[in-house]
N, CA and C atoms as a LAMMPS dump frame, in Angstrom:
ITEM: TIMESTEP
0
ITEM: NUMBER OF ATOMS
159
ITEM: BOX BOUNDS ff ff ff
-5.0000000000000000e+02 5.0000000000000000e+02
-5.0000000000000000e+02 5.0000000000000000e+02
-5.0000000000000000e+02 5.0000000000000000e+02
ITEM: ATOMS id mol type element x y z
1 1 1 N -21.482 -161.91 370.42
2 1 2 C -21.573 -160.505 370.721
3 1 3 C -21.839 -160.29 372.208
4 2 1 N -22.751 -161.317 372.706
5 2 2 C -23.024 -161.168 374.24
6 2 3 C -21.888 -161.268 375.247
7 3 1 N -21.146 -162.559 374.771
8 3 2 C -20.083 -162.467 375.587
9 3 3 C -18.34 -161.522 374.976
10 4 1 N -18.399 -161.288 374.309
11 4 2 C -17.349 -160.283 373.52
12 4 3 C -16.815 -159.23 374.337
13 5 1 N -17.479 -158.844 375.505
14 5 2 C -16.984 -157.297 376.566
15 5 3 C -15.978 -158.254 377.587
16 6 1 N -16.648 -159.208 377.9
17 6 2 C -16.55 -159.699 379.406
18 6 3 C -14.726 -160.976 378.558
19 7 1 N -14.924 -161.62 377.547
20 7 2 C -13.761 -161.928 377.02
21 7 3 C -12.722 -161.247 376.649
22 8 1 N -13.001 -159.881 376.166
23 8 2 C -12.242 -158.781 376.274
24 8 3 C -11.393 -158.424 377.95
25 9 1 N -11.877 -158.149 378.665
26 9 2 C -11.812 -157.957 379.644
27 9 3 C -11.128 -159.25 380.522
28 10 1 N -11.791 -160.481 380.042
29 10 2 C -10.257 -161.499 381.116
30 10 3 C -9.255 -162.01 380.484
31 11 1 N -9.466 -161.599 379.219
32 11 2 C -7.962 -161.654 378.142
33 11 3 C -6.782 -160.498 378.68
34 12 1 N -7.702 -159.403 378.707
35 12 2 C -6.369 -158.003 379.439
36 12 3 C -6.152 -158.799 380.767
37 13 1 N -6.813 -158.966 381.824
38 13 2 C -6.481 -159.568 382.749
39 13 3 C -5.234 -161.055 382.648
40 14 1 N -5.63 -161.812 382.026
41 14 2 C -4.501 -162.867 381.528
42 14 3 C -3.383 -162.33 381.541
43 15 1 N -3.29 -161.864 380.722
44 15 2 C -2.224 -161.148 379.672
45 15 3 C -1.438 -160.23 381.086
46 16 1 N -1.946 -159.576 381.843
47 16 2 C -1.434 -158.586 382.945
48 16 3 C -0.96 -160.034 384.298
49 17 1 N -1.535 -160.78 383.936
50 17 2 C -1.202 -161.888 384.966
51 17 3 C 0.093 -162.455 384.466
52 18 1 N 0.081 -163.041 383.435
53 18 2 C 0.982 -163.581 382.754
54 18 3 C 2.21 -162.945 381.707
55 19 1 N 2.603 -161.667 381.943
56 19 2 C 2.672 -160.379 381.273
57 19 3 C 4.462 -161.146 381.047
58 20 1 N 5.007 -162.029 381.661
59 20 2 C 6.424 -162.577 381.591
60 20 3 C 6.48 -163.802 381.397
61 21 1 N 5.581 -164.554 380.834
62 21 2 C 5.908 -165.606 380.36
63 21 3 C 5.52 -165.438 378.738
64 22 1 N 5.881 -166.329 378.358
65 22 2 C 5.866 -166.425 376.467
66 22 3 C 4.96 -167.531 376.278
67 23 1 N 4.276 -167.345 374.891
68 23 2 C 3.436 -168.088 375.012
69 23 3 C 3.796 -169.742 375.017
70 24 1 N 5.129 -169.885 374.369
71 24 2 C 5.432 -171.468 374.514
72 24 3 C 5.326 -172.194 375.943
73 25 1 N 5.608 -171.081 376.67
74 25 2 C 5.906 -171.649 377.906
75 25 3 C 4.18 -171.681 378.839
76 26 1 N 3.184 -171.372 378.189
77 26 2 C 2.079 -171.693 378.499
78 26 3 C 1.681 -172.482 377.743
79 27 1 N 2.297 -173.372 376.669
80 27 2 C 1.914 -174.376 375.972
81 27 3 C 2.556 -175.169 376.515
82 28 1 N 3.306 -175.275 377.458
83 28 2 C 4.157 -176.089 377.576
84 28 3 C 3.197 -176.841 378.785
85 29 1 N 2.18 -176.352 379.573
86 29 2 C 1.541 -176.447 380.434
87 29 3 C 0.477 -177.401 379.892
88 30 1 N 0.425 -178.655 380.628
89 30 2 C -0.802 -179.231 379.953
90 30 3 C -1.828 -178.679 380.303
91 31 1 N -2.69 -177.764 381.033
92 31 2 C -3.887 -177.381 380.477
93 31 3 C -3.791 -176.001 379.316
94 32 1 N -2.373 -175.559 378.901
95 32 2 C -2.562 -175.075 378.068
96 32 3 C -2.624 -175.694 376.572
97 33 1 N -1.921 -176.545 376.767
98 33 2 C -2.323 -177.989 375.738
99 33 3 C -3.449 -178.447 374.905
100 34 1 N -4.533 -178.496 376.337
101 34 2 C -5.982 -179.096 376.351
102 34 3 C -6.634 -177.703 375.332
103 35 1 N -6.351 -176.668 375.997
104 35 2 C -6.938 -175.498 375.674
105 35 3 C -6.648 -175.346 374.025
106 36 1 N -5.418 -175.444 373.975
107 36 2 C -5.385 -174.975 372.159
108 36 3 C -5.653 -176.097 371.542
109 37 1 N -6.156 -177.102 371.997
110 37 2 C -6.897 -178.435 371.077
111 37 3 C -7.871 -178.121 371.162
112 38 1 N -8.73 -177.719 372.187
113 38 2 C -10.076 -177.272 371.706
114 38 3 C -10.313 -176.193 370.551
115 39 1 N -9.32 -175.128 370.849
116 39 2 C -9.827 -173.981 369.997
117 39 3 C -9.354 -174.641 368.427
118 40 1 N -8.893 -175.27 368.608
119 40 2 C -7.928 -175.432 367.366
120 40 3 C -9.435 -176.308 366.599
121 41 1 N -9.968 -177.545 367.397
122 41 2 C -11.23 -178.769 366.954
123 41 3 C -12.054 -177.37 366.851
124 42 1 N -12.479 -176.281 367.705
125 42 2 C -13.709 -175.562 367.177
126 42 3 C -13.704 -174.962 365.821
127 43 1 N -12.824 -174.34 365.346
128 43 2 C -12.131 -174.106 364.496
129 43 3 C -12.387 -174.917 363.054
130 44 1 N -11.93 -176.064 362.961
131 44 2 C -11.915 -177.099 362.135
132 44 3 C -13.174 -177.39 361.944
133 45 1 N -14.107 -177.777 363.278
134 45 2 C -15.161 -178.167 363.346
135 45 3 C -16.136 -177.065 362.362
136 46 1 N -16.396 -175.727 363.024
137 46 2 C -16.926 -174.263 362.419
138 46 3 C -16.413 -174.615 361.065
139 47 1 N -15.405 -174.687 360.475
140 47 2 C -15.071 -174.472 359.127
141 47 3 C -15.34 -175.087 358.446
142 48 1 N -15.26 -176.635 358.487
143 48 2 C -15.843 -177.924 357.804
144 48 3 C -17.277 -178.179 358.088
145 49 1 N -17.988 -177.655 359.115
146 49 2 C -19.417 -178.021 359.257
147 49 3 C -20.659 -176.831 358.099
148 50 1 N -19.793 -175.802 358.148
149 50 2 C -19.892 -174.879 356.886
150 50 3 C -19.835 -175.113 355.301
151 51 1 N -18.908 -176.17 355.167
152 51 2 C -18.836 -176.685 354.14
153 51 3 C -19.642 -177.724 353.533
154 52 1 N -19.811 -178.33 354.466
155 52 2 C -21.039 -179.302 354.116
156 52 3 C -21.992 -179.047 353.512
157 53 1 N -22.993 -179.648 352.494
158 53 2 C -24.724 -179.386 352.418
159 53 3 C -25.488 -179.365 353.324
């Protein structure tokens, strides 16, 4: 919740930066690579660490 304004805010910025490329073509970028492996492990991680006892 704390950080939720300020992620809001450099996502529009991204997005206005990058307003002509598609997203493949920022996957295509290895640090966009790196980036959706993390979100992707937090993800997995959050969901399965939930599951546990």
């Amino acid at each position: 919740m704390i950080l939720g304004p300020l992620a809001d805010e450099n996502l529009r910025r991204a997005l206005i930066v990058f307003e002509d490329w598609s997203i493949w073509q920022v996957l295509a970028q290895p640090v966009g690579t790196v980036l959706l492996l993390v979100v992707l492990f937090t993800f997995y991680d959050g969901i399965f660490r939930r599951a546990r006892p």
